[in-house]
N, C-alpha and C positions, 0 to 999 in steps of 0.2 A: 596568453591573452587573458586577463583579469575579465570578471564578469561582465562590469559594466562599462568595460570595454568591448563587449562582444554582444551586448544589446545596441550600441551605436553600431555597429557595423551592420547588424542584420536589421537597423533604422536604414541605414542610409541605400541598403539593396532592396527596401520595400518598394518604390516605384518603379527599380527596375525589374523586378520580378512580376508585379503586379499588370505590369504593359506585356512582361509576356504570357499573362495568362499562368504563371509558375506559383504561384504565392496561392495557399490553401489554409488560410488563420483557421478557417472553420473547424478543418479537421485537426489539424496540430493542437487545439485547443480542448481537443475531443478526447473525454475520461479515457484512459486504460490503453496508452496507445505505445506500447512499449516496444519497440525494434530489437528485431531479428538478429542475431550477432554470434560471431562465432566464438566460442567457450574455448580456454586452452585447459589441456587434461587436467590440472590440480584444480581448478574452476569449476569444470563441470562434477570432477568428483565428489567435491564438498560438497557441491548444490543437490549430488544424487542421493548424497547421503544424509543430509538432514531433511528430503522430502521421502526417503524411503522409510525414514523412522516415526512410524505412525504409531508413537503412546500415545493414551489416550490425558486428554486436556485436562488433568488434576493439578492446581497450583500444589507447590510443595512450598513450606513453609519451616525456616527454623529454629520458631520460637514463637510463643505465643502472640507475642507482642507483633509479629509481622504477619500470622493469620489473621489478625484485629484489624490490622490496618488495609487489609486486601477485603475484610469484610465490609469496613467502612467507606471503600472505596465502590464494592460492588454497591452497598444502599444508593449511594451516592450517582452512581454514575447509570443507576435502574432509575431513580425518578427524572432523568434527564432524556433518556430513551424510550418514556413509556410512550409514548406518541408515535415511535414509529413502531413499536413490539411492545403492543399491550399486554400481552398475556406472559403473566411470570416464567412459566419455565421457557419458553423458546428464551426470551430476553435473558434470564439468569443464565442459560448454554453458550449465547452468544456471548456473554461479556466475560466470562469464566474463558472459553478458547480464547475472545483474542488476549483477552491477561496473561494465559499460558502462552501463545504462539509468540508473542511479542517481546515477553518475557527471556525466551526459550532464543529467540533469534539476537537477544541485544538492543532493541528497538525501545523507544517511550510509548509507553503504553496509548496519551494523551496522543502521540503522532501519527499510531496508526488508527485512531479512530476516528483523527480529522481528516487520516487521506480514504477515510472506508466512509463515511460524509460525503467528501468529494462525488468520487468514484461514481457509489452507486448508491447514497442517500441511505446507506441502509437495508438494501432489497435484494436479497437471497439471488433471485434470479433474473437480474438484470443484466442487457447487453448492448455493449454499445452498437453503432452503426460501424465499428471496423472490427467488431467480432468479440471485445474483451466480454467476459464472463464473472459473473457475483461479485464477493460484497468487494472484493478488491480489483477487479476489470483486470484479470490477467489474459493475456491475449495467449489462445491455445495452440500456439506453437512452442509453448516452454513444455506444455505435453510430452511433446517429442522429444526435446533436448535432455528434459532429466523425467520423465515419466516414460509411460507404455502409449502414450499417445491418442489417449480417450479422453476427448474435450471436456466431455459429459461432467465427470467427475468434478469439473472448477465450481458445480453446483454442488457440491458436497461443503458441506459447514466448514470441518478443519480441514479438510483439503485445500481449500481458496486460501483461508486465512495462513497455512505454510507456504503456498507456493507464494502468495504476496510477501510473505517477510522475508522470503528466504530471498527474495528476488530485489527489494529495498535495499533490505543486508548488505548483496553485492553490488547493488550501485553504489551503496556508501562506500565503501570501501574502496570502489574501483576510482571516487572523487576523493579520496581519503578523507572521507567526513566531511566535506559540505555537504548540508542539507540540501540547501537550495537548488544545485548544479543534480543530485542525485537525485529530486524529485523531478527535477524535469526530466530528469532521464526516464524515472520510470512510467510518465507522462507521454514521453516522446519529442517532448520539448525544451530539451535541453538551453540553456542559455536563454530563455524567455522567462520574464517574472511573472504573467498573470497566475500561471498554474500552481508555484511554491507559493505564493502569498494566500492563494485561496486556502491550501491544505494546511496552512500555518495561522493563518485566522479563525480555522475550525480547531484546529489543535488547542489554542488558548479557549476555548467551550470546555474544552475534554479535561481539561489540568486539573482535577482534581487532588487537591490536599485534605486526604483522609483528617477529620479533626481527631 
């Protein structure tokens, strides 16, 4: 079923869900709400192994002309954020990881800081009302699946920022590249457009083109 074939189905079972008390937009629509799901071995392996691999966040660059351009990108996307992380070095830490983390996963740089926008505005340690944790609301049951099962840690700077890409990564993949379908997933709300258009409206803020 094509996408927008499958927002008219789930139009057309809104009042009847709604009569039964079944229909819950509030929370579906609710940052970091990523389901629970079982991983088949070659899945979870990969997922174990690029969150067990904790280098530390240094872009590699190679050549000068592409450190230039990663620098011009950081000025650039520091005077954009200084509002929410005034203070230079937390802000320069934070745009340096997700440049690496994003980098490092395959991801646009610009898309994961529209859906870390979304998410959680920017704030270390925020959580939602169904549990998801910092700047990416990864919901700490992925703890368990490819971690030691210590919540805590999703408040850890590059921690968050891996486990969110790595967990994006495979919903692309698992949608073979739609964005759209993949963010809802990591959303929880698959095949609903408010959520991909939100993180896609911030993502064009983010698009910076180094001059």
């Amino acid at each position: 079923m094509s996408f927008s074939g499958e927002i008219t189905r789930r139009k057309s079972l809104t009042p009847f869900l709604a009569g039964l008390g079944l229909l819950c937009i509030g929370e579906q629509a609710q940052a970091g709400g990523q389901l629970e799901e079982p991983l088949v071995d070659s899945v979870r392996t990969a997922l174990s192994s690029a969150i067990a691999n904790q280098s530390p966040p240094i872009p590699e660059f190679a050549d000068t002309e592409s450190r230039l351009k990663f620098l011009r990108w950081l000025g650039a996307a520091s005077d954009r954020l200084k509002r929410k992380k005034p203070e230079w070095n937390v802000r320069r830490e934070f745009l340096q990881t997700i440049w690496y983390e994003s980098k490092r996963a395959g991801l646009d740089v610009a898309l994961v800081m529209g859906l870390v926008q979304v998410e959680s505005n920017f704030r270390k340690f925020a959580v939602s009302r169904v549990g998801a944790r910092g700047y990416m609301q990864v919901m700490p049951f992925w703890t368990r699946v490819l971690g030691d099962g210590d919540a805590s840690r999703l408040f850890h700077l590059q921690t968050n920022l891996r486990f969110g890409c790595v967990i994006l990564r495979h919903y692309l993949d698992r949608e073979r590249g739609d964005l759209v379908l993949a963010l809802g997933r990591y959303n929880g709300s698959r095949g609903q457009a408010p959520y991909p258009n939100a993180v896609l409206a911030a993502r064009r803020y983010w698009d910076i083109v180094p001059g």
